[in-house]
C-alpha positions as CSV (number, residue, x, y, z in Angstrom):
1,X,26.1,61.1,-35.4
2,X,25.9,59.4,-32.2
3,X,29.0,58.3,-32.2
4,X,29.6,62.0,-32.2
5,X,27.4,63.0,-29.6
6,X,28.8,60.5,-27.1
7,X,32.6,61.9,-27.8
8,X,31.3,65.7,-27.2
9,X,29.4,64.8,-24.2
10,X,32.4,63.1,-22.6
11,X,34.8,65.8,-23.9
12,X,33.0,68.7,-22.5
13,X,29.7,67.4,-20.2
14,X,32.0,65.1,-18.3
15,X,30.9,65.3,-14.8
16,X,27.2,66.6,-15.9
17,X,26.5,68.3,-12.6
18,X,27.9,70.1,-9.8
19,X,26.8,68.8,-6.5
20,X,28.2,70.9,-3.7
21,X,28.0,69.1,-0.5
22,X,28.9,70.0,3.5
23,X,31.1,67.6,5.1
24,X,28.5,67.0,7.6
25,X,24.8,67.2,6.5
26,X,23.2,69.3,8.7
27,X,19.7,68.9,8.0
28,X,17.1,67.2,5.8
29,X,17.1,69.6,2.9
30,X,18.4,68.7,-0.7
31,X,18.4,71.9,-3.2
32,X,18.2,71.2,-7.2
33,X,19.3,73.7,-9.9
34,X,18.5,71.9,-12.4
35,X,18.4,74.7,-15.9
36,X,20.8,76.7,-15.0
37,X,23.5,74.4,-16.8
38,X,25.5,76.9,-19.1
39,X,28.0,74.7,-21.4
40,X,27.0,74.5,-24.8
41,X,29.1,71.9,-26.5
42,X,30.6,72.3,-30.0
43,X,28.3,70.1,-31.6
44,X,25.2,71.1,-30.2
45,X,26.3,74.3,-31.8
46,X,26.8,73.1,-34.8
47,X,23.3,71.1,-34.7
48,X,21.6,74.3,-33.7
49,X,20.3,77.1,-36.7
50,X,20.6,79.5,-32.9
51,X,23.6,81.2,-31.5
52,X,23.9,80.2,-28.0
53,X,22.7,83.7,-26.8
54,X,19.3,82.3,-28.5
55,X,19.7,79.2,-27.2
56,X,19.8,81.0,-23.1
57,X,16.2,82.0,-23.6
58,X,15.4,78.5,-22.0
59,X,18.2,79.1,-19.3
60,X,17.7,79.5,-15.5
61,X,20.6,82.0,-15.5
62,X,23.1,81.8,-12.8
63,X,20.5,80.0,-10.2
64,X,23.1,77.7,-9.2
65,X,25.4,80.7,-8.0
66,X,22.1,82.4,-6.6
67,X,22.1,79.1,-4.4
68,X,25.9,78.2,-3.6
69,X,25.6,79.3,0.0
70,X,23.2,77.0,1.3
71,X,26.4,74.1,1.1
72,X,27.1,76.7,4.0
73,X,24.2,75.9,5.8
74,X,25.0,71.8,5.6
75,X,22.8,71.1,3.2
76,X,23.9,69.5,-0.5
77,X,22.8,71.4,-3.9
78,X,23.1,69.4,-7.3
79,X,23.5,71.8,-10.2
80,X,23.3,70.7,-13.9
81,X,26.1,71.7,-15.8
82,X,24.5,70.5,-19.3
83,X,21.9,73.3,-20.4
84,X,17.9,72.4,-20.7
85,X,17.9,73.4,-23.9
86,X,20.3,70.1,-24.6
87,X,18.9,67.9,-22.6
88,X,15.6,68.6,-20.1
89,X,15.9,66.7,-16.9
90,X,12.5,68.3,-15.7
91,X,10.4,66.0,-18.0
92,X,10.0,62.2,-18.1
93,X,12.9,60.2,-19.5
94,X,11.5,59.6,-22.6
95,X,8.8,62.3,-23.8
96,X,10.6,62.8,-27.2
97,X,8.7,64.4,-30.3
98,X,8.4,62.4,-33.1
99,X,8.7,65.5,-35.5
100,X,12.3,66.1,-34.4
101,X,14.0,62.4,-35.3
102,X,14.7,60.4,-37.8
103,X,13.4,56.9,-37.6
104,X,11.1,55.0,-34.9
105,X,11.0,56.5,-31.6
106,X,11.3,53.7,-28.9
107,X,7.7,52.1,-28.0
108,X,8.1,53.6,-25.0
109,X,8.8,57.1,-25.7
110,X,5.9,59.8,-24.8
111,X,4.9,61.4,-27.4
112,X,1.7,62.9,-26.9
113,X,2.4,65.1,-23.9
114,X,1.1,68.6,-23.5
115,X,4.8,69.1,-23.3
116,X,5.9,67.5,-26.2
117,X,3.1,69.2,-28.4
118,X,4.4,72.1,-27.2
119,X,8.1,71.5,-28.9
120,X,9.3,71.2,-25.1
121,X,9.6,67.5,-24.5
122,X,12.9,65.9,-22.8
123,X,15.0,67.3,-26.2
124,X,13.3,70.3,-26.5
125,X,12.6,71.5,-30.6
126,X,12.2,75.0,-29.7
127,X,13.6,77.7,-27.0
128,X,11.3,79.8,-24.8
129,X,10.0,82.3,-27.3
130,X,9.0,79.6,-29.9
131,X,12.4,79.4,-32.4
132,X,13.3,76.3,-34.0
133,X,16.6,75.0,-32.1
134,X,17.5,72.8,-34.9
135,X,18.9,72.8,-38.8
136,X,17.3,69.4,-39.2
137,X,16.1,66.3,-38.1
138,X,17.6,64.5,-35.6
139,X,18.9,60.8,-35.2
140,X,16.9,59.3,-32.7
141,X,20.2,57.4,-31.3
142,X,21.3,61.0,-30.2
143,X,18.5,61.5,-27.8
144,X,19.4,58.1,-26.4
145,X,22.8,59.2,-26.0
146,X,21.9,62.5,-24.3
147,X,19.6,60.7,-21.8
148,X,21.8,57.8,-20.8
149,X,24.9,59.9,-20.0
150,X,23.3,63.5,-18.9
151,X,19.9,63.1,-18.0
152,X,19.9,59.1,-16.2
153,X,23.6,60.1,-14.5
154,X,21.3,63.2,-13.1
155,X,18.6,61.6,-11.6
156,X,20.4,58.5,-9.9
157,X,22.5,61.4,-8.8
158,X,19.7,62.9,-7.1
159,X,17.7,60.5,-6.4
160,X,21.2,59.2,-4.3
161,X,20.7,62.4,-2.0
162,X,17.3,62.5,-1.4
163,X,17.4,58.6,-0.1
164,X,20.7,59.0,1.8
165,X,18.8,62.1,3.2
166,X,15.7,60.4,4.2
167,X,17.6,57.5,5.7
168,X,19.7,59.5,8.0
169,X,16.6,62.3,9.1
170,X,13.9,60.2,8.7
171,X,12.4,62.7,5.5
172,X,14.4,64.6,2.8
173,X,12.9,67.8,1.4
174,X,14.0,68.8,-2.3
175,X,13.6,72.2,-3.1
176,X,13.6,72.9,-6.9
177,X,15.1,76.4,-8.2
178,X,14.2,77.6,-11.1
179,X,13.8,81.4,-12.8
180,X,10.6,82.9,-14.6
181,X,10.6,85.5,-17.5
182,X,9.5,89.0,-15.3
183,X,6.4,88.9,-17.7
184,X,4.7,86.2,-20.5
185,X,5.4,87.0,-24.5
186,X,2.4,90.1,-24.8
187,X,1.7,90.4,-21.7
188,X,2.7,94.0,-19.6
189,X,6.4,94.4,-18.5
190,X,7.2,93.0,-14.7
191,X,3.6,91.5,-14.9
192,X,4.6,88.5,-12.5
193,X,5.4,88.0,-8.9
194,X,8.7,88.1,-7.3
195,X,8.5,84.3,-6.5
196,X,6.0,81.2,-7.2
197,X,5.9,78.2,-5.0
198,X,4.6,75.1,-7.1
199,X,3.9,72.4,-4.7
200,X,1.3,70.3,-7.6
201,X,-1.7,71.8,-5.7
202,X,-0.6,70.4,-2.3
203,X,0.4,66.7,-3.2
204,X,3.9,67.1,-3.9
205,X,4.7,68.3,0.1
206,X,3.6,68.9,3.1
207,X,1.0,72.1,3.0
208,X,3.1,73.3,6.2
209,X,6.4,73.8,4.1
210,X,4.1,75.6,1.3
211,X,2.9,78.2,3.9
212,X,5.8,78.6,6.2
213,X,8.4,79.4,2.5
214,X,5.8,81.4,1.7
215,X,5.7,83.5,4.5
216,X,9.1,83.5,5.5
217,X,10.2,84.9,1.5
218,X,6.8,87.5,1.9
219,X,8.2,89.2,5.2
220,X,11.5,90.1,3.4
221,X,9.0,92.3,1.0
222,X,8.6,90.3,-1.9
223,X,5.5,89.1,-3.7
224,X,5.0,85.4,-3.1
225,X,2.5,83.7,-5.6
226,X,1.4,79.9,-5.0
227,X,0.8,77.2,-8.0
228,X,-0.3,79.9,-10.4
229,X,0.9,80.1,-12.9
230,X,3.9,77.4,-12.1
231,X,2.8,74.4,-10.0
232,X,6.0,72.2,-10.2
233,X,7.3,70.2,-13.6
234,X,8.3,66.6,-13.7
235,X,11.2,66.7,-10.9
236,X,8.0,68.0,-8.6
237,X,5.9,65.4,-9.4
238,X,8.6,62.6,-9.0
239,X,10.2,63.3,-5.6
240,X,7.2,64.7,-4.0
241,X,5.8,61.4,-2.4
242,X,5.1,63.0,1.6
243,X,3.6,59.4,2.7
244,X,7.1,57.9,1.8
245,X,8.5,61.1,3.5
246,X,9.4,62.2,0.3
247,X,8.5,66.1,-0.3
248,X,9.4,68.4,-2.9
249,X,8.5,72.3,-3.4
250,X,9.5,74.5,-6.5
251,X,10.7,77.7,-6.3
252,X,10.6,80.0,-9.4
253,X,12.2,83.6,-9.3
254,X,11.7,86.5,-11.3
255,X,14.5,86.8,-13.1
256,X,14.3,90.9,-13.3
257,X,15.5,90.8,-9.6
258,X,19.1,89.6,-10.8
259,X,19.2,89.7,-14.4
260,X,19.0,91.5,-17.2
261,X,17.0,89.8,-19.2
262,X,18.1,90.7,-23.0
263,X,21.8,90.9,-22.3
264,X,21.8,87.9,-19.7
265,X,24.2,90.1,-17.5
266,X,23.6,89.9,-13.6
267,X,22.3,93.2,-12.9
268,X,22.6,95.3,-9.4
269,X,20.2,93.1,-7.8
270,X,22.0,90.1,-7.7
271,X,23.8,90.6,-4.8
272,X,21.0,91.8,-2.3
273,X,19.3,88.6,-3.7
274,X,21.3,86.0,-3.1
275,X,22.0,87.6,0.5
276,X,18.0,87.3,0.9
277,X,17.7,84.0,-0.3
278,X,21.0,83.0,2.0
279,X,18.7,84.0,4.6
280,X,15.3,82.8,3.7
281,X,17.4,79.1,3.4
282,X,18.8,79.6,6.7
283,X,15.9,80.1,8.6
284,X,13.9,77.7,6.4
285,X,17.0,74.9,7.5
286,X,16.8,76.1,11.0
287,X,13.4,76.1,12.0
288,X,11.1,74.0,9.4
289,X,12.0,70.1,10.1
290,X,10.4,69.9,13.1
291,X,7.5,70.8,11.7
292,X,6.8,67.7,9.4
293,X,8.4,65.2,12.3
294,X,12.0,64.7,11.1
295,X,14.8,63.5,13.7
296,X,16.3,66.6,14.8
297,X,20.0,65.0,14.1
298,X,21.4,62.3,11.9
299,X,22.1,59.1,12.8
């Protein structure tokens, strides 16, 4: 079997992102998309008891086209082409769930993790609404394929940007993208906001970036929520180190303001929202660096 994986992942994951970058970098900013990955390979089909229109519940649905203009704006923007429901790059590199595998896990693996409990570790066991992904076990040498050539090839990829970033502007500012069902399982239709900012309760950034996304996405008339009830996963938590001039922010968006969200078709919405978030990037690229005390101009 992991002979297999490896073959499917190089036949059809093979680059596993999209990173879409301005010949010139214009500013500090580095933008992440990194569940809205949408190739579902043969064999993870075959793995799976789901169809993949199950196996989208865990999708962030067309973020990365929501997103493609801010290579306009001279900024980069690494997409994940591999879907999270394959392979979670917003976890730690190892939080695998023993009750999935076959055989030992490696002495490092996490396996206690609120997120692993939860049948959402690094290779999730469920999708968002609680349905087993998989006909079986696993072997464990197929999570160890799946993280050397998606999830490590990811990171180092990102990580690249953020320190090339930093090295030529003095910071680098990740911003995450992700989308959030319009309301939790039993909970009132269109029960959540429009947006939520997760900055890990003010450690992941600077508080100024927080406040001035905030209220630059409130004055196009949409509801902004901070930290509640997403306050940044894993990807948050890593880059965000603003004493190393390392900051990352999280941006989660209702997903009934583009998508329908049972027949995963963009909806009329879509195109007035990528518009605002064109311009919400735009100004955010044009007027926050000087804020935090980033060189105005690479080197």
């Amino acid at each position: 079997m992991p002979e297999r994986e490896r073959r499917s992942i190089a036949a059809e994951l093979d680059p596993p992102m999209v990173i879409l970058a301005p010949h010139v970098q214009a500013g500090p900013f580095v933008f992440c998309s990194p569940h809205s990955g949408r190739v579902y390979t043969e064999l993870f089909l075959e793995q799976s008891r789901l169809d993949a229109r199950a196996l989208r519940k865990s999708e962030d649905c067309y973020v990365d086209e929501l997103l493609a203009g801010v290579a306009r704006l001279g900024v980069p923007l690494i997409s994940a082409r591999f879907p999270r429901a394959y392979v979670d790059v917003n976890r730690e590199p190892y939080e695998l769930d023993p009750d999935l595998f076959d055989g030992p896990l490696p002495p490092f693996a996490n396996t206690q993790s609120v997120r692993v409990v939860g049948g959402l570790g690094t290779i999730a066991r469920i999708v968002a609404d609680n349905e087993e992904i998989y006909r079986g076990r696993l072997p464990v040498g197929v999570a160890i394929e799946r993280i050397d050539r998606l999830y490590k090839p990811f990171h180092a990829a990102l990580a690249g940007l953020l320190e090339e970033t930093r090295r030529r502007f003095g910071v680098a500012i990740l911003i995450d993208c992700h989308s959030m069902p319009s309301s939790p399982v039993g909970q009132p239709a269109n029960s959540r906001p429009d947006f939520v900012l997760g900055d890990r309760f003010g450690t992941s950034c600077d508080s100024k970036l927080t406040r001035f996304l905030k209220d630059t996405i409130a004055a196009t008339g949409h509801e902004v929520h901070v930290n509640r009830p997403y306050a940044g996963g894993f990807i948050t938590e890593h880059y965000g180190r603003p004493g190393r001039g390392f900051h990352a922010l999280q941006v989660e968006i209702n997903r009934a303001l583009y998508l329908d969200e049972s027949t995963f078709a963009r909806n009329k919405g879509f195109d007035a929202l990528a518009a605002t978030l064109a311009r919400v990037f735009a100004r955010l690229v044009e007027d926050f660096p000087g804020l935090i005390g980033g060189r105005a101009a690479a080197e």
